[in-house]
Structures are given as C-alpha cells and as structure tokens.
N, CA and C atoms of all chains as a GROMACS GRO file, in nm:
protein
  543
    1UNK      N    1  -0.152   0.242  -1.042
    1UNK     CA    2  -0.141   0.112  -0.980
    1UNK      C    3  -0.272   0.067  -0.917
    2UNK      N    4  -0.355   0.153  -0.874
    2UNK     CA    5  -0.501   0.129  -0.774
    2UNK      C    6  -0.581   0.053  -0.906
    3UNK      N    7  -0.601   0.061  -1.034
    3UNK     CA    8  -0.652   0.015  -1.137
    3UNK      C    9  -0.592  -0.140  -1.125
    4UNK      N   10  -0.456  -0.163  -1.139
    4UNK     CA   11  -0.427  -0.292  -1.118
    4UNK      C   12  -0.452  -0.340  -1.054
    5UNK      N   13  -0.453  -0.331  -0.912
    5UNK     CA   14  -0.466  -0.389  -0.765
    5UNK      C   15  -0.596  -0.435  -0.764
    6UNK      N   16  -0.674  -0.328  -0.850
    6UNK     CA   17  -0.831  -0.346  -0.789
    6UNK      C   18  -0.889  -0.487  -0.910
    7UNK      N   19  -0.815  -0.497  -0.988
    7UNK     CA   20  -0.864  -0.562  -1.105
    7UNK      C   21  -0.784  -0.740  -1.056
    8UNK      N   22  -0.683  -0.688  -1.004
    8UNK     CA   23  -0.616  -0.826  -0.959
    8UNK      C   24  -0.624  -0.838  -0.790
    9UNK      N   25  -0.724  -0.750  -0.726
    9UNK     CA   26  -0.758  -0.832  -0.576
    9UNK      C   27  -0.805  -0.984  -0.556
   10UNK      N   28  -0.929  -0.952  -0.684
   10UNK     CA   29  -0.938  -1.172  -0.615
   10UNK      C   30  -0.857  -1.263  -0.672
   11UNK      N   31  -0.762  -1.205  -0.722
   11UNK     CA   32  -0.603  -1.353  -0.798
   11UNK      C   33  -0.532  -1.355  -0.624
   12UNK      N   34  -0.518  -1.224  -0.534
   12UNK     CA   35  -0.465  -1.208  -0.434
   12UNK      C   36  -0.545  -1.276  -0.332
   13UNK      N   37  -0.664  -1.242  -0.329
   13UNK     CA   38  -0.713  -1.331  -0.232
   13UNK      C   39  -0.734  -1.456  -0.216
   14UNK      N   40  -0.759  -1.549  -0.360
   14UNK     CA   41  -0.751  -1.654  -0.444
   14UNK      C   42  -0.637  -1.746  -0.379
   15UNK      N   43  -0.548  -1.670  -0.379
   15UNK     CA   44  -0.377  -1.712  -0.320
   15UNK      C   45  -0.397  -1.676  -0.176
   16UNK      N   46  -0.501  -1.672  -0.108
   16UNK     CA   47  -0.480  -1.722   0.035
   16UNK      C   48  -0.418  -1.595   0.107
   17UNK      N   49  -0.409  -1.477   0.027
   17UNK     CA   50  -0.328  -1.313   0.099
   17UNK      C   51  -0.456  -1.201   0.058
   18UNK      N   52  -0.409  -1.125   0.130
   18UNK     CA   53  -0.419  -0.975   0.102
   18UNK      C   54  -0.378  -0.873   0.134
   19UNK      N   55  -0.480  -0.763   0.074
   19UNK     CA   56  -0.376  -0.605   0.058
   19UNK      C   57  -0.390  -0.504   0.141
   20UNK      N   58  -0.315  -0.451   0.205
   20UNK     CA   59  -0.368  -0.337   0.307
   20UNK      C   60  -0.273  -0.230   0.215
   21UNK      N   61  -0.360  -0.111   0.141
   21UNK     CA   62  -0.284   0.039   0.158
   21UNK      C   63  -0.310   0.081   0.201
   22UNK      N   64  -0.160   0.165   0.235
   22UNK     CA   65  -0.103   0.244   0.327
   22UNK      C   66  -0.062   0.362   0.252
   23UNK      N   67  -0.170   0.527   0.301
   23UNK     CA   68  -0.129   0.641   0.247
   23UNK      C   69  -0.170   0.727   0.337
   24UNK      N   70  -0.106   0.878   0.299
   24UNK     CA   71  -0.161   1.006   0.381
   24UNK      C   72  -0.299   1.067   0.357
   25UNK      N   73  -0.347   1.003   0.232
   25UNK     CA   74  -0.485   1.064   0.278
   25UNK      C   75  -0.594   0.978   0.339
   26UNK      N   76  -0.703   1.052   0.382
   26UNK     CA   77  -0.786   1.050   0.480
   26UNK      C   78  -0.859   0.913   0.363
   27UNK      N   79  -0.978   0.873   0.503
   27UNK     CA   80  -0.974   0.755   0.419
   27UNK      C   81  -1.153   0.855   0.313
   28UNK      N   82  -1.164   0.960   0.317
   28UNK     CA   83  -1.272   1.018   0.218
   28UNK      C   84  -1.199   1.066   0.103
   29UNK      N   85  -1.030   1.117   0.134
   29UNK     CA   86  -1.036   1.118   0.037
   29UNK      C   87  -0.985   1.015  -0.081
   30UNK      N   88  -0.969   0.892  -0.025
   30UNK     CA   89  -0.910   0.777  -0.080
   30UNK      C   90  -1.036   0.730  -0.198
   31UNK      N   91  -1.189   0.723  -0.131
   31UNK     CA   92  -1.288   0.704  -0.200
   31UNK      C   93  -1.310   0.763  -0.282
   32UNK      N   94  -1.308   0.928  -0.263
   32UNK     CA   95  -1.318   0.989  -0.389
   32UNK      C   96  -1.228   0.990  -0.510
   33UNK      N   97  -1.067   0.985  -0.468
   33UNK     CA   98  -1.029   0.894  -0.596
   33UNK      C   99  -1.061   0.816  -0.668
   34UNK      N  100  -1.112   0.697  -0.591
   34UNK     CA  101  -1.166   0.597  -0.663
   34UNK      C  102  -1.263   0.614  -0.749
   35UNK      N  103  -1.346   0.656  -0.691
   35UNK     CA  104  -1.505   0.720  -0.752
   35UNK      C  105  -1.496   0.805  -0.875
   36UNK      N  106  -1.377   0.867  -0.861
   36UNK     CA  107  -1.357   1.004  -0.968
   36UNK      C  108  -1.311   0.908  -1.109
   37UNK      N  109  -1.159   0.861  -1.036
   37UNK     CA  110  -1.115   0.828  -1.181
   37UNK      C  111  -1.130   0.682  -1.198
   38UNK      N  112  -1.178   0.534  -1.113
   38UNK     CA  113  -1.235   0.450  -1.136
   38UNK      C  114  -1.360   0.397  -1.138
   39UNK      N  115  -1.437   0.479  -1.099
   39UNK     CA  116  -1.605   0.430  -1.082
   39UNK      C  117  -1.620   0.377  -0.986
   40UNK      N  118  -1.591   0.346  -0.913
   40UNK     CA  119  -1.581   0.221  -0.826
   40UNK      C  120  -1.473   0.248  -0.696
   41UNK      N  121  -1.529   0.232  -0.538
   41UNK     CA  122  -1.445   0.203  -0.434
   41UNK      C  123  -1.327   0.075  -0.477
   42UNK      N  124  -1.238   0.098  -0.429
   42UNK     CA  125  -1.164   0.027  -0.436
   42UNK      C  126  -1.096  -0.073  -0.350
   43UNK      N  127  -1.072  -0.205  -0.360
   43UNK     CA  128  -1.172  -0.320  -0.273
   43UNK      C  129  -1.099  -0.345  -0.172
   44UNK      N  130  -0.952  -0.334  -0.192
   44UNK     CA  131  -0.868  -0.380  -0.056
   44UNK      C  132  -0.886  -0.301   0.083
   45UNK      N  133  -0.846  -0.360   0.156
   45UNK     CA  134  -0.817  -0.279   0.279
   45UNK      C  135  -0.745  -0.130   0.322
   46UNK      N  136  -0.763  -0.021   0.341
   46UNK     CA  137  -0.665   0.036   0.357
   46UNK      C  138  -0.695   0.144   0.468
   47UNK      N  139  -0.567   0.142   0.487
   47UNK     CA  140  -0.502   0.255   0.595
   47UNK      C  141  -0.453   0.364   0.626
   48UNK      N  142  -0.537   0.484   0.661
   48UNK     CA  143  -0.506   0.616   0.634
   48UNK      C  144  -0.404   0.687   0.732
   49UNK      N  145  -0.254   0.742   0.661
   49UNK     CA  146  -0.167   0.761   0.762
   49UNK      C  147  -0.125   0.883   0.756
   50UNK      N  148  -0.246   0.932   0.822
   50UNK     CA  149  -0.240   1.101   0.791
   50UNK      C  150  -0.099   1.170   0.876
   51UNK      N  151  -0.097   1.094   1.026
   51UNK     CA  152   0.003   1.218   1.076
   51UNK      C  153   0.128   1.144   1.063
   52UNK      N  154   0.142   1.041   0.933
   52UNK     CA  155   0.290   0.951   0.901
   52UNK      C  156   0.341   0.884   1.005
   53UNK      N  157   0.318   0.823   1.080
   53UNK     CA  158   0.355   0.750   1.179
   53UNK      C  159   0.389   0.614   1.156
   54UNK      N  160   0.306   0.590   1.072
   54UNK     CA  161   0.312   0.462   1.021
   54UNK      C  162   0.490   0.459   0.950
   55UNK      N  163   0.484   0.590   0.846
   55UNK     CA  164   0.575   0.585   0.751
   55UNK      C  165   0.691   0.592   0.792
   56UNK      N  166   0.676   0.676   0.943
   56UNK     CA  167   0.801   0.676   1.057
   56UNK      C  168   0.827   0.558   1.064
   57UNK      N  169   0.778   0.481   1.104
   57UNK     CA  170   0.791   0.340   1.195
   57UNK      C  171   0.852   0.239   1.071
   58UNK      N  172   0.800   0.248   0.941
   58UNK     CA  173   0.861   0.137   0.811
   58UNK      C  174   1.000   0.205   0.760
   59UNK      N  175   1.006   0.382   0.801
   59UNK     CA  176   1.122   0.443   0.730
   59UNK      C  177   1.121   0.428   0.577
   60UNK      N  178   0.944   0.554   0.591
   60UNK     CA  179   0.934   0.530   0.466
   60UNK      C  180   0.957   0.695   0.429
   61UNK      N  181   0.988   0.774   0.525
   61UNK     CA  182   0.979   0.973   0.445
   61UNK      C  183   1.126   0.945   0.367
   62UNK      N  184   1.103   1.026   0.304
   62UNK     CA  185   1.217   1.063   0.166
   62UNK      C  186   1.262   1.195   0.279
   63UNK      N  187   1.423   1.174   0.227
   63UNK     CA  188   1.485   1.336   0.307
   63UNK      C  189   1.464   1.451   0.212
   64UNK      N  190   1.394   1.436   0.066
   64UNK     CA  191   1.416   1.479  -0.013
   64UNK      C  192   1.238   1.498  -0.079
   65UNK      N  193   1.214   1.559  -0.078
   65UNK     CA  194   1.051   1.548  -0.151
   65UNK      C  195   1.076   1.516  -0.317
   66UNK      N  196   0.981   1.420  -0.336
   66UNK     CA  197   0.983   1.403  -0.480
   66UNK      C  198   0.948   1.502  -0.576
   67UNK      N  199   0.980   1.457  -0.665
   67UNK     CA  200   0.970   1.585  -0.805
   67UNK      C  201   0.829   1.581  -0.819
   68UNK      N  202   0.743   1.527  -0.792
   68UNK     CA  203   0.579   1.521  -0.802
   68UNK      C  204   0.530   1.620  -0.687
   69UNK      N  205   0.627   1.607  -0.580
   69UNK     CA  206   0.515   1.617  -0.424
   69UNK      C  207   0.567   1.557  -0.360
   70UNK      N  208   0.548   1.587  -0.244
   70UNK     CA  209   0.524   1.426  -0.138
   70UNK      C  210   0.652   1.418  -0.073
   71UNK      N  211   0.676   1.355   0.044
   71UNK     CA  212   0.829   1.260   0.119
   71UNK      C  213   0.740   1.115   0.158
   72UNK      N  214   0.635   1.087   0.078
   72UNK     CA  215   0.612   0.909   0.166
   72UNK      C  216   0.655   0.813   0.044
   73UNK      N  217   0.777   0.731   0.112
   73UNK     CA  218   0.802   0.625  -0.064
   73UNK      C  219   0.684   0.505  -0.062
   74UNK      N  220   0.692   0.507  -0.182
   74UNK     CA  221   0.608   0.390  -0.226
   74UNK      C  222   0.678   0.257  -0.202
   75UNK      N  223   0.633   0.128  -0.130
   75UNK     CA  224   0.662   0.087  -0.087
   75UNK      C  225   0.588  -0.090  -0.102
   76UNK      N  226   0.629  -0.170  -0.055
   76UNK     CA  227   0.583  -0.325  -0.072
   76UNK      C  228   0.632  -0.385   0.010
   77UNK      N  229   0.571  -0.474   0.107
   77UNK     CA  230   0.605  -0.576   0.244
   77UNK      C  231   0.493  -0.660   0.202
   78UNK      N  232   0.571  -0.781   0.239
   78UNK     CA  233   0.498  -0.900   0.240
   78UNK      C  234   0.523  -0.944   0.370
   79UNK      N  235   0.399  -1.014   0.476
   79UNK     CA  236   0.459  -1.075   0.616
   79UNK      C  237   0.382  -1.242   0.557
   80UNK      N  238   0.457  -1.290   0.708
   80UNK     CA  239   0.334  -1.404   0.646
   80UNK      C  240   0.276  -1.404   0.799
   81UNK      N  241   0.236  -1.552   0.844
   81UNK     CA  242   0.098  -1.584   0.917
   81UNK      C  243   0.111  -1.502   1.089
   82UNK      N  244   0.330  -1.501   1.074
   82UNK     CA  245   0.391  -1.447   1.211
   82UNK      C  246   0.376  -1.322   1.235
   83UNK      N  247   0.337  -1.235   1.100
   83UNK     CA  248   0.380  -1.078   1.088
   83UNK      C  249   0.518  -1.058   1.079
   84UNK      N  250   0.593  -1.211   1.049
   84UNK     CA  251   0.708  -1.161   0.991
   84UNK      C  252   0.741  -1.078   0.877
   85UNK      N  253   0.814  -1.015   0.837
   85UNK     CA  254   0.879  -0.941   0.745
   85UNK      C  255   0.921  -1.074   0.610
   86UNK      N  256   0.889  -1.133   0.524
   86UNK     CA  257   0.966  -1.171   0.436
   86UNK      C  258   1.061  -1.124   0.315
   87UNK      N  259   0.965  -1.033   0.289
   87UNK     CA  260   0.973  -0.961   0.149
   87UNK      C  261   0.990  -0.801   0.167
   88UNK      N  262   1.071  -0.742   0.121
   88UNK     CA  263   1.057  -0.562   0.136
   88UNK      C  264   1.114  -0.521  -0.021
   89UNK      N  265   1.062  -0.373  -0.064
   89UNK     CA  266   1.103  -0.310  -0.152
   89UNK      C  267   1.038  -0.194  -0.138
   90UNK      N  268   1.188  -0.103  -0.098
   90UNK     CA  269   1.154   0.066  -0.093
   90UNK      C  270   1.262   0.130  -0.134
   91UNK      N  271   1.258   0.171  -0.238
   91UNK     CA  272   1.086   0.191  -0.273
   91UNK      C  273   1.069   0.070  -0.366
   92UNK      N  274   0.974   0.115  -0.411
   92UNK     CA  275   0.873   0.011  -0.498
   92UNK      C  276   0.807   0.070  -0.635
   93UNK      N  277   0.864  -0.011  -0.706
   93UNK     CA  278   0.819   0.042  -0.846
   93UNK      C  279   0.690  -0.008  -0.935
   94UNK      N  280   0.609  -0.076  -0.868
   94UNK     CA  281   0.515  -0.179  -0.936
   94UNK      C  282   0.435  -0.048  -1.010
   95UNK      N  283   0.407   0.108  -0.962
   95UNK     CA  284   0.336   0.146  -1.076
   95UNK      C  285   0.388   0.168  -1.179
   96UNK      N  286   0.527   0.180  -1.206
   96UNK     CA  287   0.581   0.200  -1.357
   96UNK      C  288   0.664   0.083  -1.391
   97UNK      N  289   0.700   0.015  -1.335
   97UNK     CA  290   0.761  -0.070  -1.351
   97UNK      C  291   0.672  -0.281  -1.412
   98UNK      N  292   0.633  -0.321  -1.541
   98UNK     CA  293   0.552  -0.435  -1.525
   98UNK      C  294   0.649  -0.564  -1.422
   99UNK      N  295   0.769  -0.565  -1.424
   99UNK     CA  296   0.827  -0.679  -1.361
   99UNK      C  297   0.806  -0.664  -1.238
  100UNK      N  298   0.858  -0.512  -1.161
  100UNK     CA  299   0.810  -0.493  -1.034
  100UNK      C  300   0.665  -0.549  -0.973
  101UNK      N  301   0.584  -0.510  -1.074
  101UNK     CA  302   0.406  -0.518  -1.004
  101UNK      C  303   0.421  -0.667  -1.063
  102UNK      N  304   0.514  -0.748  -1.173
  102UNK     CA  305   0.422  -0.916  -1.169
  102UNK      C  306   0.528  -1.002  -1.066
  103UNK      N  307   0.637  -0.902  -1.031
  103UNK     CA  308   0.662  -1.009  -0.903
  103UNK      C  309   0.668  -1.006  -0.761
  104UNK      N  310   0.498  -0.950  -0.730
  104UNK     CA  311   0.410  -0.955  -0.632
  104UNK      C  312   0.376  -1.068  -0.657
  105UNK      N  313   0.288  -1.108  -0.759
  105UNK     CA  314   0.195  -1.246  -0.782
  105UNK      C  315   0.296  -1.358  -0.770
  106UNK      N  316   0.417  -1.351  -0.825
  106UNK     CA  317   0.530  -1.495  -0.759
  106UNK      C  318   0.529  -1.466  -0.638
  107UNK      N  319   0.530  -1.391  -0.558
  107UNK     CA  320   0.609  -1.394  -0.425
  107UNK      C  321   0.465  -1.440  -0.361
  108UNK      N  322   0.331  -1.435  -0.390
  108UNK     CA  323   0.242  -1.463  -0.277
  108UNK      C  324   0.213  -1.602  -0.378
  109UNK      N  325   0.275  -1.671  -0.477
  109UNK     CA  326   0.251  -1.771  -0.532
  109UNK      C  327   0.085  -1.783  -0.611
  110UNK      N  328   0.021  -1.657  -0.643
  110UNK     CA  329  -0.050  -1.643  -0.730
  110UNK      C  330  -0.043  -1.641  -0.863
  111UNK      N  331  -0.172  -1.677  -0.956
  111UNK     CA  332  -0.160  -1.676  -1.102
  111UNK      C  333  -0.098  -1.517  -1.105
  112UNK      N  334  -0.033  -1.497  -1.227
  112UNK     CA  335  -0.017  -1.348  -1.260
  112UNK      C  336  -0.114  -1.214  -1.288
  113UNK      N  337  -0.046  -1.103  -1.231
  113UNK     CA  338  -0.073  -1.018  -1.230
  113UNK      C  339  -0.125  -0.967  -1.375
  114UNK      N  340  -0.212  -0.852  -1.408
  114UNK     CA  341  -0.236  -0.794  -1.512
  114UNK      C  342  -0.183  -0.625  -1.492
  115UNK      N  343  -0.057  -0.558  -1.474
  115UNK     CA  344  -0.026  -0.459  -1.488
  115UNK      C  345  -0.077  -0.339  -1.555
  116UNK      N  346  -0.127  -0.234  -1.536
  116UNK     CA  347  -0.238  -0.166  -1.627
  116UNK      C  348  -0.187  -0.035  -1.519
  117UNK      N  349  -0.164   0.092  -1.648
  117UNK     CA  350  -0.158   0.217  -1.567
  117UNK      C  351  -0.285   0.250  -1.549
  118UNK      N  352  -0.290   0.320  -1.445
  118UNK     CA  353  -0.432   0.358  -1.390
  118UNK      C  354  -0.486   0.500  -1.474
  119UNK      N  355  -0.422   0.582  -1.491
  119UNK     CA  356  -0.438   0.674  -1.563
  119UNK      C  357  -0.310   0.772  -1.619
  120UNK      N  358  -0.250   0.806  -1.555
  120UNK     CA  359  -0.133   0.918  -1.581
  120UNK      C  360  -0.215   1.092  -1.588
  121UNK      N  361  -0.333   1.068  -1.523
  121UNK     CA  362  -0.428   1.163  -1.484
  121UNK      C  363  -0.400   1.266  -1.400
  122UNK      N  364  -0.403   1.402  -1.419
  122UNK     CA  365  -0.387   1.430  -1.285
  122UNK      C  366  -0.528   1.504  -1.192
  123UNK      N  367  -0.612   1.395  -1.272
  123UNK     CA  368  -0.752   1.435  -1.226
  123UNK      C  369  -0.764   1.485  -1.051
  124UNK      N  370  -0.719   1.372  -0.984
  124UNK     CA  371  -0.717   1.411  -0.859
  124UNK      C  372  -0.684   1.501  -0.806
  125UNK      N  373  -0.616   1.605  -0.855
  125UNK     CA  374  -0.590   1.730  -0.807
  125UNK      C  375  -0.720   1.824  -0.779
  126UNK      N  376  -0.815   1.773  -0.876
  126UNK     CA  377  -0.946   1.866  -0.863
  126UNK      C  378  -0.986   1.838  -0.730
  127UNK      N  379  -0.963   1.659  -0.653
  127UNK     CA  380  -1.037   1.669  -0.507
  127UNK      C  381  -1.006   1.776  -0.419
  128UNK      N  382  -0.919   1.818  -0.437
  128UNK     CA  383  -0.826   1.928  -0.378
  128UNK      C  384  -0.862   2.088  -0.383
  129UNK      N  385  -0.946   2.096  -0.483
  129UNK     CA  386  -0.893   2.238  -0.585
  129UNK      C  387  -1.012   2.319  -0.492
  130UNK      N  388  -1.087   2.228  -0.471
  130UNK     CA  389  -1.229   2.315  -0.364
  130UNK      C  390  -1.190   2.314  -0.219
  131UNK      N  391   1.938   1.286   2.368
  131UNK     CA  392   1.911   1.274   2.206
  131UNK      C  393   1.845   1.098   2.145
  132UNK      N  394   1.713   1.153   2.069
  132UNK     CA  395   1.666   1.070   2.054
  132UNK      C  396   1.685   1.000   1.944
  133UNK      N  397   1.677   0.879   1.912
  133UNK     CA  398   1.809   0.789   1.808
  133UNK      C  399   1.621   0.788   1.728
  134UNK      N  400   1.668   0.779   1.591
  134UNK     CA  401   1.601   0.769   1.471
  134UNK      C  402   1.538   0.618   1.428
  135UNK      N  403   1.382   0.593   1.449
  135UNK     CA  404   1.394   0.429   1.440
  135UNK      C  405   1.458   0.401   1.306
  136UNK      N  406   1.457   0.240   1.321
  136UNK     CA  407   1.556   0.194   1.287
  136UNK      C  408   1.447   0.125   1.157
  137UNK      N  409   1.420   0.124   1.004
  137UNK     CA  410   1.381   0.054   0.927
  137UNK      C  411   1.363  -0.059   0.948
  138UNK      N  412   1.244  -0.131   0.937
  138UNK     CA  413   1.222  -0.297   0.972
  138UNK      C  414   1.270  -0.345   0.832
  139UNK      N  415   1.347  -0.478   0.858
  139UNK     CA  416   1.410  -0.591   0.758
  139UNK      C  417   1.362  -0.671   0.747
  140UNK      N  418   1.369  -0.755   0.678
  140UNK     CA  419   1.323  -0.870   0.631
  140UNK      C  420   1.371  -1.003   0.772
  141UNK      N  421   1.275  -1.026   0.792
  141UNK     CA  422   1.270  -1.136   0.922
  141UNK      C  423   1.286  -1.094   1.056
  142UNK      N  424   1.254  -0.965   1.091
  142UNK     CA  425   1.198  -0.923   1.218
  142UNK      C  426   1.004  -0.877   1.185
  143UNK      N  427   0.990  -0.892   1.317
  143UNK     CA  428   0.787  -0.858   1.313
  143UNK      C  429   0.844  -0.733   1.245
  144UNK      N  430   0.654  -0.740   1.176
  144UNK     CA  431   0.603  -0.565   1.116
  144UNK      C  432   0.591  -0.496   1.246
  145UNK      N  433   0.655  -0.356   1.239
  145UNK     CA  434   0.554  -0.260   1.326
  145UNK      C  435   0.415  -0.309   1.344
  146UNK      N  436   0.332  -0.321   1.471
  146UNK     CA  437   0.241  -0.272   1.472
  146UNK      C  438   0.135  -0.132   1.453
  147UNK      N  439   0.027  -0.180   1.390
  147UNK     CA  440  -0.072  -0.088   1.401
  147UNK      C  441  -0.193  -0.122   1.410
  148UNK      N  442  -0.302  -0.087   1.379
  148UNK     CA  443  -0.429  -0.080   1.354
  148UNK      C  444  -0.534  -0.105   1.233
  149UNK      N  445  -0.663  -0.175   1.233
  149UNK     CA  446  -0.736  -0.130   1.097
  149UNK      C  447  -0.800  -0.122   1.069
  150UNK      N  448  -0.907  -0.074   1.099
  150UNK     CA  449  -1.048  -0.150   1.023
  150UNK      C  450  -1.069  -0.209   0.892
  151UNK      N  451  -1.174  -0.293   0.926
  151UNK     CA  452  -1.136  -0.394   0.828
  151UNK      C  453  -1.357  -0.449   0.776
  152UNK      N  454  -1.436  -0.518   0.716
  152UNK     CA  455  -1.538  -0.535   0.706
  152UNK      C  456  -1.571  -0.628   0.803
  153UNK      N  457  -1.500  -0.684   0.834
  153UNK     CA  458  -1.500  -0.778   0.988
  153UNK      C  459  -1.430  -0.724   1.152
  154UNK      N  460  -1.442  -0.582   1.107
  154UNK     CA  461  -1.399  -0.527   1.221
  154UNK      C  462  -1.280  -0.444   1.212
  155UNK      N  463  -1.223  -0.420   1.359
  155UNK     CA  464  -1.107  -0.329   1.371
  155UNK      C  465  -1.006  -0.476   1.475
  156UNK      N  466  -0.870  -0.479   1.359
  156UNK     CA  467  -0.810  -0.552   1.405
  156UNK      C  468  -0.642  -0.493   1.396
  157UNK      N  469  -0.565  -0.543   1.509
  157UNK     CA  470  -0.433  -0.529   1.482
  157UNK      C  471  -0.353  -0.581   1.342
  158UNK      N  472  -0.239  -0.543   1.297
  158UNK     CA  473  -0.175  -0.574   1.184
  158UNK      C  474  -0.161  -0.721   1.177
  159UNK      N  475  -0.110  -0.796   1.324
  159UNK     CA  476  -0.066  -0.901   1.359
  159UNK      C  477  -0.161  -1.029   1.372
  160UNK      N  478  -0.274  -0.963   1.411
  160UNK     CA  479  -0.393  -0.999   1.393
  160UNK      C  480  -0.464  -1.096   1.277
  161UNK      N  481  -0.434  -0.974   1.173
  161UNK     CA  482  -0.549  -0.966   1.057
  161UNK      C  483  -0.397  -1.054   0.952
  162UNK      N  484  -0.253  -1.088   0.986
  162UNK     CA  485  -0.173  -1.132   0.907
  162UNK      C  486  -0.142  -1.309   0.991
  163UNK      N  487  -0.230  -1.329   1.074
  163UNK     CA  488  -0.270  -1.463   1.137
  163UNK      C  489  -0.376  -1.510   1.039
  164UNK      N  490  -0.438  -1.445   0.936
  164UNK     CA  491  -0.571  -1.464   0.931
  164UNK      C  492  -0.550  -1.515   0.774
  165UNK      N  493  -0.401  -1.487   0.747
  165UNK     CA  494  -0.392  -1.472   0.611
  165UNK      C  495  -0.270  -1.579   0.578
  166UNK      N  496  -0.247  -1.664   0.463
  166UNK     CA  497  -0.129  -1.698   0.413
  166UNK      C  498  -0.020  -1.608   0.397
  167UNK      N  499  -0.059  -1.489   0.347
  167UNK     CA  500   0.080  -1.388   0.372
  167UNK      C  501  -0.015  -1.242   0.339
  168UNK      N  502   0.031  -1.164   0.394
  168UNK     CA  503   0.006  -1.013   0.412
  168UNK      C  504   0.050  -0.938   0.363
  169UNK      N  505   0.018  -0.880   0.225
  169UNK     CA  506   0.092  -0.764   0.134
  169UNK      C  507   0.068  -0.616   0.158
  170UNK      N  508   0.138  -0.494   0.276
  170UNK     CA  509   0.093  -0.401   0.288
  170UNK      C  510   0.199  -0.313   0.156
  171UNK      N  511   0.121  -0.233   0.086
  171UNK     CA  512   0.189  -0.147   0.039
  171UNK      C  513   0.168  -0.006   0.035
  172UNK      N  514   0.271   0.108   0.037
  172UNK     CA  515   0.251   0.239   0.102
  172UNK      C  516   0.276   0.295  -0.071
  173UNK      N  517   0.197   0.415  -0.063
  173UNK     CA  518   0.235   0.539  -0.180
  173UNK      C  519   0.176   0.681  -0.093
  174UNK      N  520   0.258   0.744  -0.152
  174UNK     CA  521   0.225   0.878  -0.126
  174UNK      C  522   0.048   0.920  -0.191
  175UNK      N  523   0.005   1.040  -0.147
  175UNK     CA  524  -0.096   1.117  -0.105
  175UNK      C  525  -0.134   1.124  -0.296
  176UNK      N  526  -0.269   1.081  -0.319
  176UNK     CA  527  -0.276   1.042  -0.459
  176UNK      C  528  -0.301   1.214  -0.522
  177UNK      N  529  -0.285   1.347  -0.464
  177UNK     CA  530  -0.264   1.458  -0.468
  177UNK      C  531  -0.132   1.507  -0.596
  178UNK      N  532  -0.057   1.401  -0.535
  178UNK     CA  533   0.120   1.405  -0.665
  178UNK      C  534   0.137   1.280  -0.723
  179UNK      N  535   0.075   1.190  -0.652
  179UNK     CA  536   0.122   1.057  -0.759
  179UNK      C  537  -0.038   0.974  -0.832
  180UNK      N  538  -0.128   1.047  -0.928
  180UNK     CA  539  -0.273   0.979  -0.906
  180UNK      C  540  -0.192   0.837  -1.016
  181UNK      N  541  -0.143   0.771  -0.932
  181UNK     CA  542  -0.129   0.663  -1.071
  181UNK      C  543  -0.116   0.510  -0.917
   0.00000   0.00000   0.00000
C-alpha cells in the first residue's frame, strides 16, 4: 500500500487533505523501508507508535495476533477541519482490496486513486535480520 | 477496575496526539484545522505486513 499512497499523495493533497501513518515502528525504521524496497522516503506524514498507545486509544490491538505477526489492525479515519471522526474502517483493506483503497479518493472527493501492490516482498525482514 | 477505552466513532473528536510535521510539531487537532479533511491510517510493523 506505501507504493500507492506515495504515488497518489499529490491527488490527496490536490483535494485539499492529507495523510498521517500510523505504525509501531520507529520512525528509522519506517525510512529504511522505504529506501530498501522503494528508493525513495516516503512523502506523507507519519507517526511512530512504538509503545501502541495510539492503537490503545483508536482500539486498534487485535485479541488475536495475525497470521503474519503483529496485534495492530490496519486501519482508515478520515476527520475533517473539527477533528471530527467522519469516516472509519477497521480494519481496512485498501492494501488488498482495489475498491477499499479507490474509496479513499471519493470520500476526500479526489480524482482517483491508482491501486498498485507495493511488493508482496518480504524484503523487510532483512531490516531486522542484523 | 479499570474500564477498557472505548473505540472512537464516527462523529465524536479523534483522540488526541502529537506530530512532527516539515512545518513543525503540531497536535492532531491542530494540523486537521489546517486541512479540508485528515486521512490518518494505521498498519502494523512493516516486519509482517511489508505491503
């Protein structure tokens, strides 16, 4: 999904919004993802929620760890100018899902999205492996 | 006994937090004043999900 996002940030900003992610890793190792398997930092905003607090507070841990890894769901909020809440989906399927990820671009009333898997890599494990 | 928060819905405020940002370090509430609408989205640790 970071391949899509990054390729469709200025349709998002274009439309007058933008993106803050929200994950557990640190924000070095967020870059080196990028760097590894896109070339490139990756442009939105984001927010490193290492000791899950964040994920506490949206009720985002799984009681259940996923079959990958992990208890943080993937997730999508839209606020608008109030920090209201308009929009929620958790989880959120926009990386496998194309309808999920093109109806982000209706809901912030942008041209459409270009959906694109990022890799199905599991390169990133190497940031890890040292 | 401490009660479990409660998931935010659709039409109450976001939690607050924090962010830095290239124009600084601003609150959530802040930086979604600044904007027509505010898309945060969460995934797990790109360790199990690199997609």
């Amino acid at each position: 999904m970071a391949a899509s996002l990054k390729q469709d940030y200025a349709k998002i900003l274009k439309a007058g919004a933008n993106l803050v992610m929200i994950s557990p890793d640190s924000l070095e190792d967020h870059r080196k993802y990028a760097l590894t398997l896109l070339r490139e930092e990756l442009p939105y905003l984001y927010v490193s929620d290492g000791d899950l607090d964040i994920a506490r507070r949206y009720g985002l841990i799984r009681k259940q760890e996923h079959p990958h890894g992990g208890f943080y769901y993937r997730s999508l909020w839209i606020l608008n100018r109030d920090a209201m809440i308009t929009y929620k989906s958790v989880p959120w399927e926009g990386n496998a899902q194309v309808e999920e990820y093109q109806k982000l671009f209706t809901l912030i009333d942008s041209e459409p999205g270009e959906w694109r898997a990022t890799c199905g890599l599991r390169e990133p494990e190497k940031l890890h492996a040292s | 006994m401490i009660a479990k928060p409660k998931a935010p819905g659709v039409g109450v405020k976001a939690p607050e937090f924090h962010l830095d940002t290239p124009d600084g370090r601003f609150s959530l509430h802040q930086l979604a004043a600044q904007h027509e609408k505010l898309i945060l989205t969460t995934q797990d640790s790109y360790r199990y999900h690199p997609n």
